[in-house]
N, C-alpha and C positions, 0 to 999 in steps of 0.2 A: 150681434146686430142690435141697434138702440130699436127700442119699443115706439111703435107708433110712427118708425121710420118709413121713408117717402122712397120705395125703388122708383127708376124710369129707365124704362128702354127706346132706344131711339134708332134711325135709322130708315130706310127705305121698306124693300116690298118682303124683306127677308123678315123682317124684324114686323112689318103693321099684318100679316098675313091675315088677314082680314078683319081684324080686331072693329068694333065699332067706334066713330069719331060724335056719337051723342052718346054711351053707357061707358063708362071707366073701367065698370065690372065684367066687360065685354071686351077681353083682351086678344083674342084670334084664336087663331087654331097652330100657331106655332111655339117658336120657344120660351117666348114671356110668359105663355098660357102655362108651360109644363114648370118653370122655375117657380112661377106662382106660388103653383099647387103642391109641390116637395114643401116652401119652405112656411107657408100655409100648416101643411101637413105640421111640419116639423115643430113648429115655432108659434102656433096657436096665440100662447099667450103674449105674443111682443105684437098683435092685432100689425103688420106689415098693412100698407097700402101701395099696388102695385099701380102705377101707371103706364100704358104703352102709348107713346107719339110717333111708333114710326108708319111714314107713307111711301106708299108706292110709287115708283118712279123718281124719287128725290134724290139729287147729289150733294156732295158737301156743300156748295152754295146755296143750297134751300134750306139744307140745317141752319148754316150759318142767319138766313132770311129769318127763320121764325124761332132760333133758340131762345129770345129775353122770354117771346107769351109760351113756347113750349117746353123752356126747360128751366129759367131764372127763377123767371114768377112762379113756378112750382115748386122751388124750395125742397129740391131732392136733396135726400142721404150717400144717396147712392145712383149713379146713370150708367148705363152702360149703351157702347155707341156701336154701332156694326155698318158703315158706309163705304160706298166707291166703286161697287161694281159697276153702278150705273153711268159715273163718272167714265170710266170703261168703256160699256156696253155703246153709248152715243156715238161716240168714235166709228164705230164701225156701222151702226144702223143708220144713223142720220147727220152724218159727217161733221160732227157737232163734240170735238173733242174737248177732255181739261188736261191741261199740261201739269204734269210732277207740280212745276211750281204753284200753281195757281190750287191743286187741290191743295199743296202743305199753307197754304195761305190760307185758305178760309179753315181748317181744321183747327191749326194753331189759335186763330180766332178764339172759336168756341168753346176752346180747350181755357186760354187765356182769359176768358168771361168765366166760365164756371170754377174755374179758381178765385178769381178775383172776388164775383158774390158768392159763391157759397163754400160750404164749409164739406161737401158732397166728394164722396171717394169715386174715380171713376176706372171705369176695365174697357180698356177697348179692344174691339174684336175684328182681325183682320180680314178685308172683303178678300175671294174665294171666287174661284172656279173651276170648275173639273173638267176634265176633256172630253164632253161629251154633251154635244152632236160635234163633229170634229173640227169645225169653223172655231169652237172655243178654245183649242191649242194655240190659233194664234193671237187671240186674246192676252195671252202673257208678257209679249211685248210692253204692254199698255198698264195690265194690273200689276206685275210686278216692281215696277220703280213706286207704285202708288200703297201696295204691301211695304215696302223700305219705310216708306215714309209713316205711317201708321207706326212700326216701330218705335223708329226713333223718337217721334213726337212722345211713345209711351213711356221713352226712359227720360227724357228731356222732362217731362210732366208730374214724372211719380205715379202712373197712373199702371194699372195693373194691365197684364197683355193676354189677351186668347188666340193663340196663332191656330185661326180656322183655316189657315190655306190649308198646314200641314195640315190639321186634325183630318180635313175630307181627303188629303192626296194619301197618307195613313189607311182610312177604312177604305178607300179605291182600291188599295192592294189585297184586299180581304177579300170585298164583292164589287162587282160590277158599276160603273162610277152612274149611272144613271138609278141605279137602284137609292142613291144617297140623293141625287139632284137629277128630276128626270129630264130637266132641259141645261144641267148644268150650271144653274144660278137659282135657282129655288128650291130647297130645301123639302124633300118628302117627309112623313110624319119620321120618320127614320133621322134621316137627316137632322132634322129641329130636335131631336134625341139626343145627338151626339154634341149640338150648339148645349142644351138644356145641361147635360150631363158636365160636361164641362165649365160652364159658367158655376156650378152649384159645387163642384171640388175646388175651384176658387175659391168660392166666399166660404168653404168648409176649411180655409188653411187660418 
């Protein structure tokens, strides 16, 4: 990893888990915070600066809204994107759906921008949910074509892939799926362990 290099994590409520939107150095209490401080740990002397942009509640169209001021003009090395649950989740709460096409639309977007201005390697990590409270079972209708897509756009891209559906359905079978996610889309300190552990065997290839 180049010295002085620019991380950015992006993404909704998974990803800003409470991080501060005035302190940079105030990255949250989830997995940005843990990759941090490994490669902090690790890597001292390459002085990393880590940025987190992601917000709560955001779907790929609010990425899409504010990528040039939260990801262009930041001039990362490196981004990693974790989106879609929420895309998802409207569907069912506030009958406020996005259709397959409309999320591969703004994705591809983004994707499309941040190759075009920067020179930034990206890993994207596929949105996720475990079956638990049991109403999120049938959630899969809805995230799974929007998981395909996330894929594909990763080999279409060149862009490196974290398939966190499997990784949580994986530790489900170990413990208890609310132990990993206690409402099934937000990640317990556990949970952000397992996003953390695996993004950081990534960049360790």
């Amino acid at each position: 990893m180049l010295k002085d290099a620019v991380i950015l994590f992006q993404g909704d409520s998974v990803t800003d888990a409470g991080r501060s939107s005035e302190d940079d150095a105030e990255l949250g209490l989830g997995y940005p915070r843990l990759v941090s401080s490994w490669l902090g740990a690790a890597h001292p002397d390459r002085r990393l600066r880590f940025l987190n942009r992601g917000i709560s509640g955001n779907r790929v169209k609010d990425l899409r809204a504010r990528w040039q001021e939260d990801c262009l003009d930041l001039k990362p090395d490196l981004v990693t994107i974790l989106i879609g649950i929420n895309d998802c989740w409207r569907r069912y709460d506030r009958n406020d759906p996005t259709s397959k096409e409309k999320f591969e639309e703004d994705y591809r977007f983004i994707l499309s921008e941040t190759k075009k201005h920067t020179g930034a390697e990206i890993i994207l990590l596929e949105p996720f949910v475990l079956p638990y409270p049991e109403d999120r079972v049938a959630w899969r209708e809805d995230l799974d074509p929007k998981i395909h897509v996330v894929r594909k756009l990763a080999r279409q891209f060149g862009a490196r892939l974290i398939p966190t559906d499997g990784l949580f359905a994986q530790a489900s079978a170990q413990r208890e799926p609310q132990f990993w996610a206690p409402d099934g889309v937000h990640p317990s300190p556990a949970g952000h362990a397992l996003i953390a552990r695996s993004l950081l065997g990534e960049l360790a290839k």
